[in-house]
C-alpha positions in Angstrom: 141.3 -14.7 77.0 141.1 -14.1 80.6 137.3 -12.8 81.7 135.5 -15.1 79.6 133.5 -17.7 80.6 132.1 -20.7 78.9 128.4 -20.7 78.2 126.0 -23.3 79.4 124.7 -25.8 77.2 121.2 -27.6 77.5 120.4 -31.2 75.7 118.2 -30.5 72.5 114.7 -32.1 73.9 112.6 -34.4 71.4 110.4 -32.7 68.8 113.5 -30.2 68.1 113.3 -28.6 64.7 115.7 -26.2 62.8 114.6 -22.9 61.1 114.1 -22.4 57.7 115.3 -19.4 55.5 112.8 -17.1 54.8 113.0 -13.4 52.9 109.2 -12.4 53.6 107.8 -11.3 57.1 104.2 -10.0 57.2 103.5 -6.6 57.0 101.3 -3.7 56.8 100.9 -0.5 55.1 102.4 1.7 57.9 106.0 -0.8 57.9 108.7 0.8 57.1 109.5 0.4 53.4 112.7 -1.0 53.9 111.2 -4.2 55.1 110.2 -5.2 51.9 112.8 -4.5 49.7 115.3 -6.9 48.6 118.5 -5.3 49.6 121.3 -6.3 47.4 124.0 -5.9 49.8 122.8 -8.8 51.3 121.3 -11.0 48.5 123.3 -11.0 44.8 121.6 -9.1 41.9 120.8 -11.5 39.6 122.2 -10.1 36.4 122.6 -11.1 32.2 125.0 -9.8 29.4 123.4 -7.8 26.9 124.1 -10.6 24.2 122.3 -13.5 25.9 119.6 -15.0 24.5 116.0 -14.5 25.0 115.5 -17.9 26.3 118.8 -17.8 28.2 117.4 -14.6 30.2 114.1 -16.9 31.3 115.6 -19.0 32.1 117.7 -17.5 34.7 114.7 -16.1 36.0 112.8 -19.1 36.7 116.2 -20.2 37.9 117.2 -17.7 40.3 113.0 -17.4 41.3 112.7 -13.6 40.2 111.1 -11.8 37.4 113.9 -8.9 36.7 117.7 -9.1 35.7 119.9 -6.4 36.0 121.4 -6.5 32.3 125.2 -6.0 32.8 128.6 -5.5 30.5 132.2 -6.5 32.1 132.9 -4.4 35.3 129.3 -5.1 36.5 128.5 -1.7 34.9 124.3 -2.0 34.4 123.4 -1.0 30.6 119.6 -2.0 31.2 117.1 -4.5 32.9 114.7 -7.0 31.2 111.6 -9.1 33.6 109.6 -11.9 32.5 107.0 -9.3 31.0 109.7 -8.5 28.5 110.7 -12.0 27.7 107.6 -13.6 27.9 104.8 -11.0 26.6 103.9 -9.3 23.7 107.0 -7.6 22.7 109.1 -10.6 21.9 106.3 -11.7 19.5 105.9 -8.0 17.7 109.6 -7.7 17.4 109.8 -11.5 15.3 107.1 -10.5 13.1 109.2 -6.9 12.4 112.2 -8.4 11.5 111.6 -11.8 9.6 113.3 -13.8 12.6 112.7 -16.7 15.1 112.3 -16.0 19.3 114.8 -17.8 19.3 117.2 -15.0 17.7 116.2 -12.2 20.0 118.5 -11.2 22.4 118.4 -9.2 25.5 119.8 -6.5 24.5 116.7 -6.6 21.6 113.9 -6.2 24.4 115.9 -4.8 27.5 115.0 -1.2 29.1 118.5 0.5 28.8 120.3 2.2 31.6 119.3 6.0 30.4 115.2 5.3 31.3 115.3 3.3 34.3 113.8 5.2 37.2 115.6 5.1 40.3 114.1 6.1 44.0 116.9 7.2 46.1 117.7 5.2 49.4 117.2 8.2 51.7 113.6 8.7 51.0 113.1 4.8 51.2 114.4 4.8 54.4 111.6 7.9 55.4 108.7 5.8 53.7 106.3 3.1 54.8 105.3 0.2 52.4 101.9 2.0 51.1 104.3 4.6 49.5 106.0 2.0 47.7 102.4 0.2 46.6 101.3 3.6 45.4 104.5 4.6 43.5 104.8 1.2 41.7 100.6 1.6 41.0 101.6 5.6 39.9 104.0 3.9 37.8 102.3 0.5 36.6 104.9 -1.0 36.9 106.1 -4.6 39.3 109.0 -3.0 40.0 110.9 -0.4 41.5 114.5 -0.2 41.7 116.7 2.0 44.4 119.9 3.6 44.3 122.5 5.2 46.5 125.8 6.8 46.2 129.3 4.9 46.6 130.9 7.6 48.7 134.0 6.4 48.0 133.5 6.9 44.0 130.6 9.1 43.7 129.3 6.4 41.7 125.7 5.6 41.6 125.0 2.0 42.9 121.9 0.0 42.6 120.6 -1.1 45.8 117.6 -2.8 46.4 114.5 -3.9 44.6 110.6 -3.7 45.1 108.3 -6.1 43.4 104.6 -5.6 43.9 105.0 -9.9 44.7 107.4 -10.0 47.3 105.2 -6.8 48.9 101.6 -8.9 48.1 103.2 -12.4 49.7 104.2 -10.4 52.5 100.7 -8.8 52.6 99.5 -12.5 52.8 98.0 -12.3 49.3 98.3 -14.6 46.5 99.9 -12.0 43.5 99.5 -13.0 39.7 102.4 -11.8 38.0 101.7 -10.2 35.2 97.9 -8.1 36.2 99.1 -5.3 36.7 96.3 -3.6 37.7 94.7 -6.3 39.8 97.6 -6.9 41.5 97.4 -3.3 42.6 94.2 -3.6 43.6 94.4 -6.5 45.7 97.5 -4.9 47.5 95.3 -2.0 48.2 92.4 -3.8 49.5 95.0 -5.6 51.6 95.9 -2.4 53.2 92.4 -0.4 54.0 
């Protein structure tokens, strides 16, 4: 490897520390949106079969520290999503008293949103928006979410990309989010960004 030349090294002085993963950066509402989504070709999609159970699905979440699975069948094709709302709210408890059973019957494939009504933005426009777009779409939506997609080019096949949650976006804000206010989480954000 002729050309190359060694680097020069330096003695690590006292009070040397290391650096510490970290997924949020502070923002404003004029950043580019990109910089608070969770892109998924660089952190794994946390994901459940259909069939799991209720409790299973929690407790992946609290495992993996998000609030949405990606509800999958063999092949990693997505048939739906579930989030803590689903598992954890009202719904779960409505759908025990229909049917006669225990929570601990329900399966997520009982409570999930299937594949045919999830909303998708598209990466391009993502790429062309600033972080208050995304606040207002997931407030137009009322929703904690917001999922993106793109096209494999190889396979024409859409792809699910990355991931908004109004938290990640409010602890990158520098606001303290509760999870399931919807509309106070909204208007924290908001106030975070006049």
């Amino acid at each position: 490897m002729s050309g190359y030349k060694p680097l020069t090294p330096h003695k690590a002085p006292a009070g040397t520390t290391f650096h510490q993963p970290s997924t949020y950066s502070h923002v404003t509402a004029a950043s580019p949106a990109i910089c608070v989504m969770t892109d998924l070709r660089q952190v794994t999609a946390a994901t459940i079969h259909p069939d799991a159970l209720l409790g299973t699905a929690t407790q992946t979440m609290i495992s993996r520290g998000v609030r949405l699975l990606l509800v999958v069948e063999p092949v990693d094709q997505v048939v739906g999503l579930i989030t803590a709302r689903d598992t954890q709210g009202e719904r779960p408890i409505q759908l025990v008293h229909e049917r006669g059973c225990k929570y601990d019957d329900l399966k997520v494939r009982d409570l999930m949103i299937p594949r045919e009504r999830i909303d998708l933005l598209d990466v391009g426009d993502v790429l062309r928006a600033e972080v208050g777009h995304i606040v207002a779409t997931l407030k137009d939506w009322g929703r904690q979410h917001a999922l993106v997609g793109d096209v494999d080019p190889q396979t024409g096949a859409m792809r699910i990309r990355g991931i908004f949650s109004a938290t990640q976006i409010g602890r990158q804000l520098g606001l303290p989010i509760q999870t399931f206010e919807v509309a106070k989480t909204f208007a924290d954000i908001q106030a975070a960004l006049s």
